[in-house]
C-alpha positions in Angstrom: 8.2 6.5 19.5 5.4 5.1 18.0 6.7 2.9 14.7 3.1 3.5 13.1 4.5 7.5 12.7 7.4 5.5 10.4 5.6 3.4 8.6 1.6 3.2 8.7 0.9 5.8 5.8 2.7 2.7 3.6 1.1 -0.4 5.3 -2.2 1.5 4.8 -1.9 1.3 1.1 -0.9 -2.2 1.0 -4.1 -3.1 3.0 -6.4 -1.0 0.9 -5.5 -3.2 -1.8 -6.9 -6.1 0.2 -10.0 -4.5 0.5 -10.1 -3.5 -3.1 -10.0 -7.2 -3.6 -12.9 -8.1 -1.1 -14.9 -5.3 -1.2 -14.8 -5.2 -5.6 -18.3 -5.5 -7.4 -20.1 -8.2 -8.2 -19.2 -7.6 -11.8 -15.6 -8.7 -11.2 -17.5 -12.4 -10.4 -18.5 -13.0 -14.1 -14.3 -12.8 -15.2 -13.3 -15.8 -17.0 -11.1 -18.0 -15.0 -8.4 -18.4 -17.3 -5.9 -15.5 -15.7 -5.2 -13.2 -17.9 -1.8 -11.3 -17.8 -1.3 -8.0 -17.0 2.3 -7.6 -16.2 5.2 -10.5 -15.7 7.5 -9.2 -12.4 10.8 -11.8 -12.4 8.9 -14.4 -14.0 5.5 -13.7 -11.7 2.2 -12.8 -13.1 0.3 -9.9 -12.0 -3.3 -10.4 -13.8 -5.5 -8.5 -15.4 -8.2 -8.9 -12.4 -5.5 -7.5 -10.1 -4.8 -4.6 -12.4 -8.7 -3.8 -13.0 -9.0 -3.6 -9.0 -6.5 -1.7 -8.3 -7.3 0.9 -10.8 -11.2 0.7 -9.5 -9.5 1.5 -5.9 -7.3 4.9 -7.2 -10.6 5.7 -9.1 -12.5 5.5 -5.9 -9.8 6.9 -3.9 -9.5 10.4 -6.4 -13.3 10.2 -7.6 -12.7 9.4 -10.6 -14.6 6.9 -12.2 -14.1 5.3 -15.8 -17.1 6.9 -17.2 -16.4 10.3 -16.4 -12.2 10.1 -17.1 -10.9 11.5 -20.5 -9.0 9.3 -22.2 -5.7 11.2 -20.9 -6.8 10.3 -17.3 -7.5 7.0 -17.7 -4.1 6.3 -19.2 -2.5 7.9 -16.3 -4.7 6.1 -14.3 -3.9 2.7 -15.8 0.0 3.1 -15.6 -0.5 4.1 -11.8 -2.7 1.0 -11.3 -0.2 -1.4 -12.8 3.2 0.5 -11.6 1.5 0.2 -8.2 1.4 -3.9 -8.6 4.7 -4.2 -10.0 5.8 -2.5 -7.1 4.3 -4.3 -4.5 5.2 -7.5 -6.1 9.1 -6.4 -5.8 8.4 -5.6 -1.8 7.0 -9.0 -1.8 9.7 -11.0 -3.5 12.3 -9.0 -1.5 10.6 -10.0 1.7 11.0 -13.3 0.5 14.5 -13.4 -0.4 15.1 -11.7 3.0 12.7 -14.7 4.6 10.5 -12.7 6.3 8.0 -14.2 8.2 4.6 -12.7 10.1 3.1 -14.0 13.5 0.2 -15.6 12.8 -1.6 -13.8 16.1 -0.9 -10.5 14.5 -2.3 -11.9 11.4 -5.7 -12.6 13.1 -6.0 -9.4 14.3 -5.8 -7.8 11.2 -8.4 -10.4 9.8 -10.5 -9.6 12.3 -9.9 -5.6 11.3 -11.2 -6.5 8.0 -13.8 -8.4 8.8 -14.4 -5.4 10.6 -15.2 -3.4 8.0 -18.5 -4.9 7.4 -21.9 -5.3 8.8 -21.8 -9.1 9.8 -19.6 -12.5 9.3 -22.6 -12.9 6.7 -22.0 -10.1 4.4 -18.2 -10.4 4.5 -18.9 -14.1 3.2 -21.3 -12.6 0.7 -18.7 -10.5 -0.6 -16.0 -12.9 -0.8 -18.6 -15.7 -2.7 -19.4 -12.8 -5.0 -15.3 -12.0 -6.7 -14.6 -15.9 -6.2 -12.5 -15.6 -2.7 -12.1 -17.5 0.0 -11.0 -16.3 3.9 -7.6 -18.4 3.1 -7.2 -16.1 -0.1 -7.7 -13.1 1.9 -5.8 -14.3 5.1 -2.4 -15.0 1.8 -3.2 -10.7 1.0 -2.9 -10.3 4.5 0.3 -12.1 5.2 2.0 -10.4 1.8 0.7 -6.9 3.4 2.2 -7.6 6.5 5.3 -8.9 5.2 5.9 -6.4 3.0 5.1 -3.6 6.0 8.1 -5.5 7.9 10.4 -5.3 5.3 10.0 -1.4 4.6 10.4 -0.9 8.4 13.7 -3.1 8.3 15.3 -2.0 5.3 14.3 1.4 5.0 12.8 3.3 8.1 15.0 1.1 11.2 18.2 3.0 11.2 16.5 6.8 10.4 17.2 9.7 12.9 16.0 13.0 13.2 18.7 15.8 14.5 18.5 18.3 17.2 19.5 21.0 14.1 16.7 19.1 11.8 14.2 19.4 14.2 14.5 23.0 14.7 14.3 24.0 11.1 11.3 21.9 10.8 9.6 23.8 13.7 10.7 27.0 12.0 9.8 26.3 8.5 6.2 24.7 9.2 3.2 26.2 11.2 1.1 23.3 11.1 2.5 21.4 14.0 1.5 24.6 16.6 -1.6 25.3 17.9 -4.0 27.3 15.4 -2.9 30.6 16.5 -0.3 29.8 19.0 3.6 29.4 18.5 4.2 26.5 20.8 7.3 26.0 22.6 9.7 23.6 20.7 9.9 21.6 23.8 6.1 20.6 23.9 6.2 19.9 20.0 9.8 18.2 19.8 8.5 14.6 19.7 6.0 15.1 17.0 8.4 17.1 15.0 11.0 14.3 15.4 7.9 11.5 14.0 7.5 14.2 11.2 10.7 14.1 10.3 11.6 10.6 10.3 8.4 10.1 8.1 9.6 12.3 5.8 13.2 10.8 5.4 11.4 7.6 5.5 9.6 8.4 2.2 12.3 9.9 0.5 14.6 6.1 1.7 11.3 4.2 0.3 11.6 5.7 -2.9 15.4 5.2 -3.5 14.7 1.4 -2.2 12.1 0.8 -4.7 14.1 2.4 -7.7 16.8 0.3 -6.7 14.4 -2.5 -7.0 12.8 -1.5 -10.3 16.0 -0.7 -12.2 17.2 -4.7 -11.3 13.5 -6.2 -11.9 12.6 -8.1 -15.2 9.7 -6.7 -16.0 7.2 -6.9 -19.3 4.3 -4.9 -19.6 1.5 -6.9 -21.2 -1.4 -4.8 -21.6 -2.2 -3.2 -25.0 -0.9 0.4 -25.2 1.0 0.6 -21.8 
């Protein structure tokens, strides 16, 4: 089976927040470059910048901008945007401790997927002059996405199965994996169903990993009012 079905929805978010990073605003360029703290995770700092980007990219992502958020909203915002950080940098350190290491060929691919994403080499150094990165600094996000994608798949998604018994209630309690208005045969639909499942056990494993990582984690909130 396909191990994106497992894993992909998860390494997707981890590479959005590279390309929060290069494709932020110029306004992010004019930031002092004293780091500012937003967060300590086991001794590491997660910055301000970091936090401001990843709340621009959930703004973005649910259309809701700062100017037109009520204060409620933002706040719930914020504490998504920094609980998101803190969690990554917990995947990260773990991947660490577990020495984890990506192939630099698959590495360059993904480079060249983000590089992708623009109109020319030129714009995607325009960008990166613009927030103050360099390819290296992007190639590091890259390699702690990646990492991070390995780990889930090793620790949490590897030993998951999906049961002959689970995989008929799931084609009996959901419509959506037949045919608009045909009742497919379970045997043309048993493969997907089995992806489905496993993703969904997946998520509910990630979860209890990353509790388990939170609750041990020294953390300190450093922003005002969160």
């Amino acid at each position: 089976m396909n191990r994106c079905v497992e894993h992909c929805w998860y390494r997707l978010v981890v590479l959005s927040l590279l390309l929060a990073h290069v494709l932020a605003v110029a306004a992010r360029a004019d930031e002092s470059s004293a780091v500012s703290r937003a967060a300590l995770v086991n001794g590491v700092v997660i910055s301000t910048q970091e936090f401001k980007r990843e709340l621009e990219r959930i703004q973005r992502q649910k259309g809701a901008g700062a100017t037109n958020s009520d204060e409620v909203t933002l706040a719930h915002l914020k504490r998504e945007a920094l609980e998101n950080l803190i969690i990554r940098e917990l995947l990260y350190q773990q991947s660490e401790k577990q020495k984890i290491t990506v192939d630099s060929a698959i590495v360059d691919l993904e480079m060249l997927q983000v590089k992708g994403k623009f109109a020319s080499p030129g714009q995607f150094a325009e960008n990166l002059q613009r927030i103050g990165m360099t390819e290296t600094m992007v190639r590091e996000l890259v390699v702690r996405g990646l990492a991070i994608s390995t780990l889930i798949d090793r620790s949490v998604s590897a030993e998951l199965t999906a049961s002959d018994a689970e995989i008929q209630k799931y084609y009996q309690d959901h419509k959506d994996v037949h045919a608009p208005g045909v009742m497919q045969p379970i045997t043309e639909v048993r493969e997907k169903i089995r992806g489905l499942v496993r993703q969904e056990k997946s998520i509910t494993q990630l979860q209890r990993y990353v509790k388990g990582l939170r609750d041990a984690a020294r953390v300190e909130l450093l922003l005002a009012g969160e």
